[in-house]
C-alpha positions as CSV (number, residue, x, y, z in Angstrom):
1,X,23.4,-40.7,5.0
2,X,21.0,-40.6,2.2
3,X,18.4,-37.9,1.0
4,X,15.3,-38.1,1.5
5,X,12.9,-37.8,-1.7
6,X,12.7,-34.1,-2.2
7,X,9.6,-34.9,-4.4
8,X,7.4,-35.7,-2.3
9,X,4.6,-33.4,-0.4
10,X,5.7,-30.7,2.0
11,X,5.1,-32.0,5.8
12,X,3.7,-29.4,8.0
13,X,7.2,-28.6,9.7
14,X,8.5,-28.2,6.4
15,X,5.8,-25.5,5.2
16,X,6.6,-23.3,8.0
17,X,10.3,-23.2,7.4
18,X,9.4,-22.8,4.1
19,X,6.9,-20.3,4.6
20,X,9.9,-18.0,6.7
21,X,12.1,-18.7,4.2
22,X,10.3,-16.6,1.7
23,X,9.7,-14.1,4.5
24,X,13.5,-13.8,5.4
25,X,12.4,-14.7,9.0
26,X,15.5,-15.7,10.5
27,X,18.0,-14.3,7.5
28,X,17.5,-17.4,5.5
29,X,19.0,-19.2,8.2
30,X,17.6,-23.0,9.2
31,X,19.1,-24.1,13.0
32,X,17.8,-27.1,14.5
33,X,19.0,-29.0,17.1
34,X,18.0,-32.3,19.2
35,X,18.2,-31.7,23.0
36,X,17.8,-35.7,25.0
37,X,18.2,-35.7,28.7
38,X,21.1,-37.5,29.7
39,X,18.9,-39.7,32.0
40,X,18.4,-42.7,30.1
41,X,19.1,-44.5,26.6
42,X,17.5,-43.3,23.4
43,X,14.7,-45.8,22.1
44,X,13.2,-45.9,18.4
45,X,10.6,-42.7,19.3
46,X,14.1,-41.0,19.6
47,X,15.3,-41.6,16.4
48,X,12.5,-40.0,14.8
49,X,13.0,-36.7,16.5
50,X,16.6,-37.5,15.1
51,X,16.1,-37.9,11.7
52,X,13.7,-35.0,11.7
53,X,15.7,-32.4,13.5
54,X,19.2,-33.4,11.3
55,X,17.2,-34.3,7.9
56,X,15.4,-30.5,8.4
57,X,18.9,-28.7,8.9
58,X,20.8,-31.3,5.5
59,X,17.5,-30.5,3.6
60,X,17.8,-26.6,4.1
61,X,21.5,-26.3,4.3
62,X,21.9,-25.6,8.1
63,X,23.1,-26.5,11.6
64,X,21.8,-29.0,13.5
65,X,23.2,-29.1,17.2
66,X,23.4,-32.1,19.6
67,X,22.9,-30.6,23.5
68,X,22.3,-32.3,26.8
69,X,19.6,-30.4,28.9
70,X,21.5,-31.6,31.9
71,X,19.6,-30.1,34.4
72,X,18.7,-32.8,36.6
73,X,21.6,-34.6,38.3
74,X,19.7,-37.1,40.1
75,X,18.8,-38.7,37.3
76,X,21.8,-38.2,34.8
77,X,25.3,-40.0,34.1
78,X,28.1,-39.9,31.8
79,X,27.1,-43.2,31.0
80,X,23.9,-42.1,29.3
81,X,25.7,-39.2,27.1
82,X,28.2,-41.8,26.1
83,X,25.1,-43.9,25.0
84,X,23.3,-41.3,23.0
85,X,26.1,-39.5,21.1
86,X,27.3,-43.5,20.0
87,X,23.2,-43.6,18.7
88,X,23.3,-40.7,17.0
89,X,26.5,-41.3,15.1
90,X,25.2,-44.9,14.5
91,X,22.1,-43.2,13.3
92,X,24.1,-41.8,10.4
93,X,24.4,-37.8,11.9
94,X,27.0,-35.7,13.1
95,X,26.8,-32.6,14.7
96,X,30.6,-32.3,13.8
97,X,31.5,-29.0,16.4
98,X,28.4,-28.7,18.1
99,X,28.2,-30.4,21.0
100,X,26.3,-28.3,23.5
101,X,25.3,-28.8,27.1
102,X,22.3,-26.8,29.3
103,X,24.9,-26.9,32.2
104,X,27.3,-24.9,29.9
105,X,24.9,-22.1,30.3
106,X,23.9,-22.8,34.0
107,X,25.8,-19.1,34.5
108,X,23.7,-17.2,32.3
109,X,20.8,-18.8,33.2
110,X,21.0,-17.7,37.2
111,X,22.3,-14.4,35.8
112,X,18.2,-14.4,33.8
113,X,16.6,-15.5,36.9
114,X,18.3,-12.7,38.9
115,X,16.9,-10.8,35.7
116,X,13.5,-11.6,36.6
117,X,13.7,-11.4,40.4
118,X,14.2,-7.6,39.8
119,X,11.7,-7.1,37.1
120,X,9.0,-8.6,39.6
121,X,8.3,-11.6,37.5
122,X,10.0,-14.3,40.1
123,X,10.1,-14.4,43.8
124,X,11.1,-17.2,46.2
125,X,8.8,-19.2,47.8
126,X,8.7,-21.2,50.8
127,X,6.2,-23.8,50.1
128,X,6.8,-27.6,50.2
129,X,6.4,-29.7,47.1
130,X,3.4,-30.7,48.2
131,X,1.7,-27.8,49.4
132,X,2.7,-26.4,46.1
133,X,0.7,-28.8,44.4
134,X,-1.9,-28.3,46.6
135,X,-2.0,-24.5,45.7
136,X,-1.4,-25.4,42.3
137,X,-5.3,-26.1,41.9
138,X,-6.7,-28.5,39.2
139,X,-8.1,-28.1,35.3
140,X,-11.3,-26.6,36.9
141,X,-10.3,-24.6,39.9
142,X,-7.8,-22.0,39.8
143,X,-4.6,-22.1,41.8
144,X,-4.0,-20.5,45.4
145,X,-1.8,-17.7,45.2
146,X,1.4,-19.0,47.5
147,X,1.4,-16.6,50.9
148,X,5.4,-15.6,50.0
149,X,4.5,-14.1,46.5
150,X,4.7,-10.9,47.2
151,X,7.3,-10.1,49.2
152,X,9.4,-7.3,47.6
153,X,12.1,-7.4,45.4
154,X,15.3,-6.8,48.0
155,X,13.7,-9.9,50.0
156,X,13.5,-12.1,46.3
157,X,17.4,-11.1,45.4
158,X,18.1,-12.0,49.5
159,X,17.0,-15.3,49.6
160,X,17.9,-16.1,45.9
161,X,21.4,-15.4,46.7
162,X,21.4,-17.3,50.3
163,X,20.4,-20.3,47.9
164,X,22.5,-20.0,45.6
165,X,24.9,-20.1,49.1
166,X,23.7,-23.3,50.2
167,X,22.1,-21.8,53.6
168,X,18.9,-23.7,52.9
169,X,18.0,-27.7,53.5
170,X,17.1,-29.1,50.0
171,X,13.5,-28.9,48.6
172,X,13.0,-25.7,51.5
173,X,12.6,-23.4,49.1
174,X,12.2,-22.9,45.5
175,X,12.4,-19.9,42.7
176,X,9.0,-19.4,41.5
177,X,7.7,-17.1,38.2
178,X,5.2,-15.0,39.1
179,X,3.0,-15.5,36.0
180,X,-1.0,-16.0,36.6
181,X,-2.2,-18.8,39.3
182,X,-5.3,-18.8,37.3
183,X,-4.4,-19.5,34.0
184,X,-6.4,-22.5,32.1
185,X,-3.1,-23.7,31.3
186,X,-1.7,-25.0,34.6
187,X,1.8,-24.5,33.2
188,X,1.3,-21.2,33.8
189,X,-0.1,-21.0,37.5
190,X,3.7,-19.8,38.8
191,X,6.2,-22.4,37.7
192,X,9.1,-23.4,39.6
193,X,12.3,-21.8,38.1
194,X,14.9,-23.1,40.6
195,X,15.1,-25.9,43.6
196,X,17.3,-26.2,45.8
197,X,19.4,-29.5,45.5
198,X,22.9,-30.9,46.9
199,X,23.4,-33.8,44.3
200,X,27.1,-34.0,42.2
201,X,26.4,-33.1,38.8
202,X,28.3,-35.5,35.9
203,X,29.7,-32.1,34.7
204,X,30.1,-29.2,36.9
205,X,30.7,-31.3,40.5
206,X,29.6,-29.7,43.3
207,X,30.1,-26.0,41.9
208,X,26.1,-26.0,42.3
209,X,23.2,-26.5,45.1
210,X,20.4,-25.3,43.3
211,X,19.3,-26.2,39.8
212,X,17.0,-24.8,36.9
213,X,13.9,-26.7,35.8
214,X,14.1,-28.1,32.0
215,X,11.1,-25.4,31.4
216,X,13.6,-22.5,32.3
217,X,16.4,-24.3,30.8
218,X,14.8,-25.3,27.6
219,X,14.0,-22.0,25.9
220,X,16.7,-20.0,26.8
221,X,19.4,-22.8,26.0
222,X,17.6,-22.7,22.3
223,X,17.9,-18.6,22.7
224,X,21.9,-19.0,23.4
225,X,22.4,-21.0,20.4
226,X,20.2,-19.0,18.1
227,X,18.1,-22.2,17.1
228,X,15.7,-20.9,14.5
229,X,12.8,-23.7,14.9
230,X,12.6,-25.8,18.1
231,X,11.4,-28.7,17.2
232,X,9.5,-31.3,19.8
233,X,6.8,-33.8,20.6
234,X,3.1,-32.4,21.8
235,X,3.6,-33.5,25.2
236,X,5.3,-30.3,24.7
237,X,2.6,-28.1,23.2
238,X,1.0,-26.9,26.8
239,X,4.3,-25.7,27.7
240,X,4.9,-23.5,24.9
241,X,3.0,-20.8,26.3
242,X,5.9,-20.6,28.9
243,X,8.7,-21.2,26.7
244,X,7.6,-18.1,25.0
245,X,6.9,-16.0,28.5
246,X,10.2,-16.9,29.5
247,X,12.2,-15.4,26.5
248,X,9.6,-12.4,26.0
249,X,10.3,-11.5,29.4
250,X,13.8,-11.3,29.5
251,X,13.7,-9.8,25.9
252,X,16.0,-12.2,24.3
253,X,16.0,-13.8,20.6
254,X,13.5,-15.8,20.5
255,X,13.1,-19.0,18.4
256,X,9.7,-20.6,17.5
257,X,8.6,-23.5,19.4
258,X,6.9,-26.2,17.0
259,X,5.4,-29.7,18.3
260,X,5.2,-32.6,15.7
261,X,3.2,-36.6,17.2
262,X,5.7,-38.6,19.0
263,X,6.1,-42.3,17.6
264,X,4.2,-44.8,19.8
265,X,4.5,-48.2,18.2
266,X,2.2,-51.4,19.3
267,X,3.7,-54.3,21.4
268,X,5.8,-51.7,23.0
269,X,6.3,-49.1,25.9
270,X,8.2,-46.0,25.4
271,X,8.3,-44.5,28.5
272,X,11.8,-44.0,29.6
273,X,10.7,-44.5,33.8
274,X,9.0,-47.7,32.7
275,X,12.2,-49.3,30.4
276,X,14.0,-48.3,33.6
277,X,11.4,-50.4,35.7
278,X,11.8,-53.3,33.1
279,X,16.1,-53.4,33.5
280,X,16.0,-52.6,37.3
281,X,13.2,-55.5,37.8
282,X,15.3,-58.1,35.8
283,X,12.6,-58.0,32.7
284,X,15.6,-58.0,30.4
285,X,18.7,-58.1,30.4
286,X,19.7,-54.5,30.3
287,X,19.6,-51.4,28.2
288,X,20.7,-53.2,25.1
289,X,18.2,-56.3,25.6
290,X,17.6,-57.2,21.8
291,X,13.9,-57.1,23.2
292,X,13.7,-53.4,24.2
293,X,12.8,-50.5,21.3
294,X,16.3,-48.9,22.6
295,X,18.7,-48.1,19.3
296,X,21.4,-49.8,21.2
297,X,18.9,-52.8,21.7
298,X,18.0,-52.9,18.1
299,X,21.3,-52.1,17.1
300,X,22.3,-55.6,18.6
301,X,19.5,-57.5,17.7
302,X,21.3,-56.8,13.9
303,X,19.0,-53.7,13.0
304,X,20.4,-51.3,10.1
305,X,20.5,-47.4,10.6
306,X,18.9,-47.6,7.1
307,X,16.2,-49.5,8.1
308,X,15.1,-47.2,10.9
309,X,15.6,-44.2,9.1
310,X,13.4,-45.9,6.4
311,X,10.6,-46.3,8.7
312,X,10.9,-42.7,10.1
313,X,10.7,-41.0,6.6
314,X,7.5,-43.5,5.7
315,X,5.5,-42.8,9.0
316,X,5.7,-39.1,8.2
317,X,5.7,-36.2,10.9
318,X,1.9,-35.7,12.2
319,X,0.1,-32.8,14.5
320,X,-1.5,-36.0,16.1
321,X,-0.7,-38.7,17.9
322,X,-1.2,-42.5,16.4
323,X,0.2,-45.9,17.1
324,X,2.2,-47.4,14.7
325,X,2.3,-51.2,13.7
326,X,5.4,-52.8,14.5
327,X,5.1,-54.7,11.7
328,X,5.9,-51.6,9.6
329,X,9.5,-51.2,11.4
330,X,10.1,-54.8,10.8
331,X,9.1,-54.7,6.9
332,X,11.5,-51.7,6.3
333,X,14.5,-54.5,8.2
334,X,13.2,-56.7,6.1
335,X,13.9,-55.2,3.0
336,X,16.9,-53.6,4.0
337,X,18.2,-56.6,4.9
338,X,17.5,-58.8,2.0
339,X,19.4,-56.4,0.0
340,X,22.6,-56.4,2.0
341,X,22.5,-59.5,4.2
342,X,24.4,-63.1,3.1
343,X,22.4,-66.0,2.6
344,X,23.7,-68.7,4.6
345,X,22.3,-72.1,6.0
346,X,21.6,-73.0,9.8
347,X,19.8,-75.9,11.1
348,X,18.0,-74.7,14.8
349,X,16.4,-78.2,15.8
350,X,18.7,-81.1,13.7
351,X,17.8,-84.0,12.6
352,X,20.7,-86.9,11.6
353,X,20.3,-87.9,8.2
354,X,22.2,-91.0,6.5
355,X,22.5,-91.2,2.6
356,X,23.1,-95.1,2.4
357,X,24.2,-95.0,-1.1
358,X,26.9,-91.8,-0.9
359,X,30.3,-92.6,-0.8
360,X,31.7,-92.8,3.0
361,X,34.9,-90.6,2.1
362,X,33.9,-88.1,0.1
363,X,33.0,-84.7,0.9
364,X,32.1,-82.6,-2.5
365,X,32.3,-78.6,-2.5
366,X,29.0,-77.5,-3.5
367,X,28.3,-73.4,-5.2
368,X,25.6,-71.7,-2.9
369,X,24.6,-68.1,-3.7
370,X,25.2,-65.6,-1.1
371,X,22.7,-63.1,-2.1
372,X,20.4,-64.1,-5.4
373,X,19.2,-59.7,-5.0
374,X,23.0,-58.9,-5.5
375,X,25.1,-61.4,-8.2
376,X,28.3,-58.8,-7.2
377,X,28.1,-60.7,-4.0
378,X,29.5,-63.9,-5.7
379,X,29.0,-67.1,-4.3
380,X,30.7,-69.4,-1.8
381,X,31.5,-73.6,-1.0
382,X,29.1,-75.7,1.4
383,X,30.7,-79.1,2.0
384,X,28.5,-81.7,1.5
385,X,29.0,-85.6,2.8
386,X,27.3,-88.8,3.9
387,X,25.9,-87.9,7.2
388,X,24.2,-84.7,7.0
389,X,21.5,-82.4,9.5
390,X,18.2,-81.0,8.4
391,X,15.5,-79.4,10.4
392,X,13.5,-81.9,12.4
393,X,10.4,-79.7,11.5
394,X,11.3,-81.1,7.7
395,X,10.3,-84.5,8.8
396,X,7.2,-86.7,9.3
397,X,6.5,-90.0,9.6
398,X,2.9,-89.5,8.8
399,X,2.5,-85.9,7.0
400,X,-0.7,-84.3,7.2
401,X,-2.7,-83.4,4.1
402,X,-0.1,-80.1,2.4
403,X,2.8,-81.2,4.1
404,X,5.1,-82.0,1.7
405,X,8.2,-82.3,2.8
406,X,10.3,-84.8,4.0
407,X,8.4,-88.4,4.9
408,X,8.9,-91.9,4.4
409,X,8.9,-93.1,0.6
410,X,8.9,-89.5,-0.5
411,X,11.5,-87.5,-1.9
412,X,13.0,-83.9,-2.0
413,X,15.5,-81.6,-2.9
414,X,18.3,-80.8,-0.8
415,X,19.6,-77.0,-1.7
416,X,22.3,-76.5,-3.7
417,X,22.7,-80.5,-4.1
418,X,20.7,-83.5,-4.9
419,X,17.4,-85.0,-4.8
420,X,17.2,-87.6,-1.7
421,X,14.5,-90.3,-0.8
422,X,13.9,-91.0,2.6
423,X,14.1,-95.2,3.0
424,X,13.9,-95.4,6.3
425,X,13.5,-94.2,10.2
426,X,15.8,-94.6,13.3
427,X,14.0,-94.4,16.4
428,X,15.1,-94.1,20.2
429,X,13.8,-97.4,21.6
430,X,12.6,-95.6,24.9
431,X,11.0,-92.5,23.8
432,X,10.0,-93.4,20.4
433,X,11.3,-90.2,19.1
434,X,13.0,-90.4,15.8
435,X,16.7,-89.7,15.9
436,X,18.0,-90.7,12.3
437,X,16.7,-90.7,8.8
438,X,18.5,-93.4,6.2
439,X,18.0,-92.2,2.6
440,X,19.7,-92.5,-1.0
441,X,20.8,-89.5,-3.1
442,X,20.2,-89.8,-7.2
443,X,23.9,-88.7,-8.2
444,X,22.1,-87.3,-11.3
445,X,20.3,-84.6,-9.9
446,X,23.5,-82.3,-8.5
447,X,23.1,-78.6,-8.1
448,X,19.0,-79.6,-7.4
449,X,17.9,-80.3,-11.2
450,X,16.7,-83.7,-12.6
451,X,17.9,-84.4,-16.4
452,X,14.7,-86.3,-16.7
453,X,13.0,-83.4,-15.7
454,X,11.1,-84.7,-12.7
455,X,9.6,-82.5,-10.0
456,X,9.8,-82.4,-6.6
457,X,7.5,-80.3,-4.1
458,X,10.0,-79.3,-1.3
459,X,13.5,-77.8,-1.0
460,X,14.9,-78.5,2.4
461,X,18.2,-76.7,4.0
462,X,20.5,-78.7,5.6
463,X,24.3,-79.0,6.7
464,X,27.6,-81.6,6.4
465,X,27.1,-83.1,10.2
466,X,31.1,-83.6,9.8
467,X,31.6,-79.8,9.2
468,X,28.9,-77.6,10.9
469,X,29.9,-75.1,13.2
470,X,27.9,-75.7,16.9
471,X,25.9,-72.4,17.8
472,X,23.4,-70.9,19.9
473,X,21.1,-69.2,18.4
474,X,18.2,-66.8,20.1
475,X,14.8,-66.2,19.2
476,X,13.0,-63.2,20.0
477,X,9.3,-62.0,19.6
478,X,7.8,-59.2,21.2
479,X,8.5,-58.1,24.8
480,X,4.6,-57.9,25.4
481,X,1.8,-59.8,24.4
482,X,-0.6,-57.2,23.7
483,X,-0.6,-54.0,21.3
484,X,-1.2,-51.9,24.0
485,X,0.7,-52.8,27.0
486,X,-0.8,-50.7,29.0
487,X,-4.3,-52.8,28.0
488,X,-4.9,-54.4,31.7
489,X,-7.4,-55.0,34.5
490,X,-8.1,-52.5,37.3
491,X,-5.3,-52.9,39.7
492,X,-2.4,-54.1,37.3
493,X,0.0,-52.1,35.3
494,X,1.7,-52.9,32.2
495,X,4.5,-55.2,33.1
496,X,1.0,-57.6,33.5
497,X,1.3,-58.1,29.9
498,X,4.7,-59.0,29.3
499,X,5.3,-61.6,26.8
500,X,6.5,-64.9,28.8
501,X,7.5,-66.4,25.4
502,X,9.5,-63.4,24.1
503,X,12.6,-65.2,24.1
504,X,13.8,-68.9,22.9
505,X,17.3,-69.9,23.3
506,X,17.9,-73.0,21.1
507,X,21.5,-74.6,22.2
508,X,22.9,-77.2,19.8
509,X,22.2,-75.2,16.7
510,X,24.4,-75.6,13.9
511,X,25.7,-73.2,11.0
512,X,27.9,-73.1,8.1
513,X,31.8,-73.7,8.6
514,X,32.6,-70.4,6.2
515,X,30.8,-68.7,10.1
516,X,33.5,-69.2,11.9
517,X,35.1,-65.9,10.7
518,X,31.6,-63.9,11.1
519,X,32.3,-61.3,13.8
520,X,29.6,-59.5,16.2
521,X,27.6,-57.5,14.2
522,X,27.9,-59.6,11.3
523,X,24.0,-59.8,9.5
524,X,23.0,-63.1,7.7
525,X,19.5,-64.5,6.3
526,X,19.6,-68.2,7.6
527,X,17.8,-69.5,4.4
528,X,13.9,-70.9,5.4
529,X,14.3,-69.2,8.8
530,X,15.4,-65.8,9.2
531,X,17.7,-63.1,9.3
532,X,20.0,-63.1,12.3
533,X,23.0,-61.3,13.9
534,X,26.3,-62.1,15.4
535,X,25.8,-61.6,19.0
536,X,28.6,-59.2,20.9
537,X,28.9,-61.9,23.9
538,X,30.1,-64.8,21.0
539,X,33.2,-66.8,21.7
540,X,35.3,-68.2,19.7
541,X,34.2,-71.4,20.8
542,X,30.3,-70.9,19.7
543,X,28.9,-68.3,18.1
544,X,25.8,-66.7,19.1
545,X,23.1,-65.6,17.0
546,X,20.0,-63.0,17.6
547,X,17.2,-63.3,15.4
548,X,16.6,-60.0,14.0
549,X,13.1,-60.3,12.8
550,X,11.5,-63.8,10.9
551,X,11.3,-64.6,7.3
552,X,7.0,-63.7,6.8
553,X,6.1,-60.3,6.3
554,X,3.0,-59.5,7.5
555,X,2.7,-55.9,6.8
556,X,1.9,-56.2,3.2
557,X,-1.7,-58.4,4.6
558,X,-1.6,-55.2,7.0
559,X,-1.5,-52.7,4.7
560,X,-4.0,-54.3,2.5
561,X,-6.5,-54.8,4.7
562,X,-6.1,-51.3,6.1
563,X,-6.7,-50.2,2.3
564,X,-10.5,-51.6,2.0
């Protein structure tokens, strides 16, 4: 992984630790850690709370710990901690020994709870789910003390332990703190510790019936493994009042909450429930859709961990939320990518051209550059012949005014080989489309120079008909159609918005012959068109190719405009 710029200004996160560094705080020490539910797949906004929480522990020398706050498993799966500990690694991090799970610690967490019970600061209450709500109260009327708070200690330990038993139906009763039920912060109005629930947990089986909330979980897991600064989003900020009751109550070490501006990026939804909605609904095509802001989605659309770890050191860590424009995530690909990716040539939508005055049995070798940013990436051989493909978008029979281009009369460079002159135009007699070109090559101009020193407008890509590779190739744009997704009339939702256009499959494509040993994974910039990636579900009888993100950067126009 690389450093981040140690030059640059101090974000706020960094001026605190800073700031107890100088103090001694926490005996010099820096202990982070990033704590995902194992309840869905990490998406981009992850990845920032990645690279913050491991680049603060590299930067000041310390731990940084990977832990599961498995507390819910209704909602969780192997399948999903698989998935996340693959994104991290991917990400560049390790967490080398320090794998942690919340249900590790479910022990000492009931053992804290029974803590409580006796101190007077929990009780068990008998309220439904809803009537809890409805004692709960709302931003401007305090909460209803729950009839069953006070019952005494001996009743609390009773009923805790008859829980913990299994002699209840689920959701009958639930562990509650006894904190303030009118506190402005609604957090605070008696949170639920523990609820009573019969569900198989991915870890511990059926050892457990009742299970604690991630708000008694959180803080006390952090506690355990002596985090120093606990590090989340603001959705987070209204519950640090608890997370600090909790530990101040049971008198344990207690590590300092700090909240930092989750990422929210335009023409996308973060929202874990509503990427759920968008696989289960048939949307896309799962969790690794090339269209979805998951990592393992942009992983197989052919992003680089670079790239994103770019774009989470330039947006910065904030105390408020903002949107972020997309195009910003694609202009750090983009550059990433033109330093490391081959150049290649693919024609999407061919064309059939005929150069009338090239030898029928010759096929030349021609030089190509595979990447003019890096000459230690050498060069490689593009066959060239008679019958050739170009782009049909490289053709008209009557150009408009700037299009210059192929066209009748008119002449161009091919790359990397001659000069030809289109003589004349093949047409289907039914449809009147036009399915060949006849031209001439000037045997003169090889390698794309004229000795005569003569100029041509256009440089067109194109491949040896006899020797491209067949592929399909897919073209994505964005899942939504809007900025903000969630931009829609009264009585719609989000999905209202989403982008029928956001994926083109082009069959018949064609690419280079060197392709056929590119594997999945495999990045290329197809010259005039892209960069793309080497699809996992390729065969060996046609590739398939994801277009990472197109050729035009629009972020610098962005950026510029945002400057005035």
């Amino acid at each position: 992984m690389e450093k981040s710029d140690t030059k640059r200004s101090l974000n706020f996160i960094e001026e605190i630790i800073e700031d107890d560094l100088r103090t001694n705080k926490w005996d010099g020490r820096v202990h982070t850690r990033f704590p995902p539910e194992p309840n869905g797949y990490l998406h981009i906004g992850h990845a920032k709370s990645i690279c913050l929480n491991f680049g603060l522990a590299a930067k000041y020398n310390g731990p940084c710990n990977l832990r599961f706050d498995d507390t819910n498993p209704i909602k969780e799966e192997e399948e999903y901690v698989e998935s996340i500990m693959e994104d991290v690694r991917w990400l560049g991090f390790d967490w080398e020994d320090r794998l942690y799970y919340a249900s590790d610690y479910f022990d000492q967490l009931h053992e804290w709870a029974v803590q409580l019970i006796k101190t007077g600061k929990a009780y068990v209450c008998d309220l439904t789910a809803e009537e809890t709500r409805q004692h709960r109260g709302t931003l401007t009327k305090p909460g209803t003390e729950s009839p069953y708070r006070n019952r005494s200690v001996e009743d609390n330990l009773d009923l805790f332990t008859r829980m913990r038993a299994g002699e209840f139906p689920d959701g009958s009763r639930t562990l509650r703190a006894k904190i303030d039920m009118s506190a402005p912060n609604m957090n605070m109005r008696d949170p639920v510790m523990y609820r009573i629930l019969r569900a198989s947990h991915h870890r511990t089986g059926d050892t457990w019936c009742i299970y604690p909330m991630y708000d008694f979980t959180h803080g006390q897991s952090d506690s355990i493994e002596r985090i120093t600064h606990s590090v989340c989003t603001l959705e987070f900020e209204d519950h640090r009042p608890l997370y600090d009751w909790f530990l101040d109550e049971l008198g344990v070490y207690h590590p300092r909450q700090i909240e930092f501006a989750r990422l929210d990026l335009t023409y996308t939804v973060m929202s874990k429930r509503k990427l759920l909605e968008l696989v289960q609904g048939g949307y896309v095509s799962g969790w690794d859709d090339p269209r979805m802001p998951t990592l393992c989605g942009l992983r197989r659309r052919g992003y680089t961990p670079e790239s994103i770890r770019s774009f989470c050191q330039r947006i910065g860590v904030a105390k408020f939320n903002s949107t972020i424009d997309i195009a910003l995530l694609e202009h750090c690909l983009r550059e990433d990518l033109n330093k490391r990716a081959r150049r290649t040539m693919a024609v999407l939508r061919p064309l059939r051209v005929v150069i009338d005055n090239y030898p029928e049995d010759l096929v030349e070798d021609l030089d190509a550059v595979n990447n003019p940013e890096d000459a230690g990436m050498g060069t490689r051989k593009v066959p060239f012949s008679r019958v050739l493909y170009i782009e049909r978008d490289d053709f008209r029979e009557d150009p408009p005014r700037k299009f210059f281009r192929l066209a009748p009369g008119r002449e161009v460079r091919l790359r990397y080989a001659y000069f030809i002159t289109c003589v004349s135009v093949v047409k289907d007699e039914q449809t009147g489309e036009v399915v060949e070109l006849h031209c001439t090559y000037d045997p003169e101009t090889r390698g794309g120079n004229a000795p005569d020193g003569r100029k041509v407008k256009a440089t067109l890509h194109w491949l040896s008909a006899a020797h491209a590779v067949p592929a399909e190739v897919r073209l994505y744009d964005h899942l939504f159609n809007k900025p903000d997704p969630g931009d829609v009339p009264e009585g719609q939702d989000y999905k209202a918005n989403l982008n029928p256009d956001s994926l083109t499959v082009l069959d018949g494509c064609y690419v280079e012959p060197a392709m056929t040993n590119a594997v999945p994974g495999d990045r290329f910039q197809f010259e005039r068109q892209g960069y793309f990636c080497v699809d996992p579900d390729s065969t060996s009888g046609k590739l398939a190719f994801n277009r990472t993100v197109p050729l035009r950067d629009t972020w610098a126009k962005i950026a510029k405009t945002q400057k005035k």
